[in-house]
C-alpha positions as CSV (number, residue, x, y, z in Angstrom):
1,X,4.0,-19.6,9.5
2,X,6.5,-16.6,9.8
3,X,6.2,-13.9,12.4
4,X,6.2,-10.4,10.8
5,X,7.3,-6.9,11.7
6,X,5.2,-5.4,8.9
7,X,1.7,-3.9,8.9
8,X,-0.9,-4.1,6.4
9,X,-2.4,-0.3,6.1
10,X,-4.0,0.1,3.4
11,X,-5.8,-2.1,0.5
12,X,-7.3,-1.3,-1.9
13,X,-7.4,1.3,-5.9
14,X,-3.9,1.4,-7.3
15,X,-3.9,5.0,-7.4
16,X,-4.8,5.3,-3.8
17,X,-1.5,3.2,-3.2
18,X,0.4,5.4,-5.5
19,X,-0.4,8.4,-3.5
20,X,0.0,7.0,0.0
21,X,3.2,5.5,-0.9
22,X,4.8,8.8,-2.5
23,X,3.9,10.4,0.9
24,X,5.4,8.0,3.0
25,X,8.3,8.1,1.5
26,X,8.0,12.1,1.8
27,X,8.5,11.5,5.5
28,X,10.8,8.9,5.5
29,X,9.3,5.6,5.4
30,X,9.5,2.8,2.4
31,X,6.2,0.7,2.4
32,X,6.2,-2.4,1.2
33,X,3.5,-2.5,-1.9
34,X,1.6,-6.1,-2.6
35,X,0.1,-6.2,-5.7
36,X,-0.7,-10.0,-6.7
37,X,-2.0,-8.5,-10.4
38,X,0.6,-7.2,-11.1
39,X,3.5,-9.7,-10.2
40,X,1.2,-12.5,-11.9
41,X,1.2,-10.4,-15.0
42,X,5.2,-9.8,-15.0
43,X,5.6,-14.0,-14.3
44,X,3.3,-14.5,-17.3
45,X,0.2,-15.6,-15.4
46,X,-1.9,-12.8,-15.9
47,X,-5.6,-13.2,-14.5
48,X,-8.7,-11.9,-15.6
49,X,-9.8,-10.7,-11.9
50,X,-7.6,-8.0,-10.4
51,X,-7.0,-7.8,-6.9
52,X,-6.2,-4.7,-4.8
53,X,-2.6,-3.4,-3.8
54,X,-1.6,-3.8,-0.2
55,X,0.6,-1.4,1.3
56,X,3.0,-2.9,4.2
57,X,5.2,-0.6,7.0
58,X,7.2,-1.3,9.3
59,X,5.6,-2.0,13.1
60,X,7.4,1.0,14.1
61,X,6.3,3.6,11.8
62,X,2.8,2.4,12.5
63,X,1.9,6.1,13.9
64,X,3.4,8.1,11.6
65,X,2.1,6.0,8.4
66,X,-1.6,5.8,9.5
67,X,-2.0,9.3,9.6
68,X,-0.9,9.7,6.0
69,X,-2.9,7.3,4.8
70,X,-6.1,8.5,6.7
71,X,-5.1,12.0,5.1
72,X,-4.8,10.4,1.5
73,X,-7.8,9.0,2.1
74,X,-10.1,12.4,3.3
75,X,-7.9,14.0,-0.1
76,X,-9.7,11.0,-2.5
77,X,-13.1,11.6,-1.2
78,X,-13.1,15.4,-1.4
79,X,-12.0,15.3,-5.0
C-alpha cells in the first residue's frame, strides 16, 4: 500500500461536490474528485448502483478546505 498526502473531505451527492470543488478552487486549491460511476461509465462498465463522489486535497490545505466544505454543507441544508 502507498502512503498519501491527500485527504478525503467530503463524500457524498454529485452536486454537493460540484459546489465544494468550485469554491476550492475560488481560494486556490484543486481537489482531487473520485467518482467510481462515473469513470466505469466512460471505460464502458457502467453499473446499475451509483456510488458517491469523493473529494481529495492536499494534507496541507486541510484547514482552509474543511471550512469550505462545512460552509457548502450549512448552504445545502438551508435551501
Amino acid at each position: 500500500m502507498t502512503d498519501s498526502n491527500y485527504v478525503k473531505i467530503y463524500t457524498g451527492n454529485a452536486i454537493v461536490v460540484q459546489l465544494i470543488k468550485q469554491q476550492l478552487e475560488n481560494i486556490g486549491i484543486n481537489p482531487i474528485i473520485k467518482d467510481e460511476t462515473e469513470s466505469g461509465r466512460l471505460a464502458g462498465f457502467a453499473t446499475s448502483i451509483p456510488s458517491f463522489p469523493e473529494v481529495y486535497v492536499h494534507e496541507n490545505e486541510l484547514d482552509k478546505a474543511v471550512p469550505v466544505v462545512e460552509a457548502v454543507r450549512s448552504e445545502m441544508e438551508v435551501s
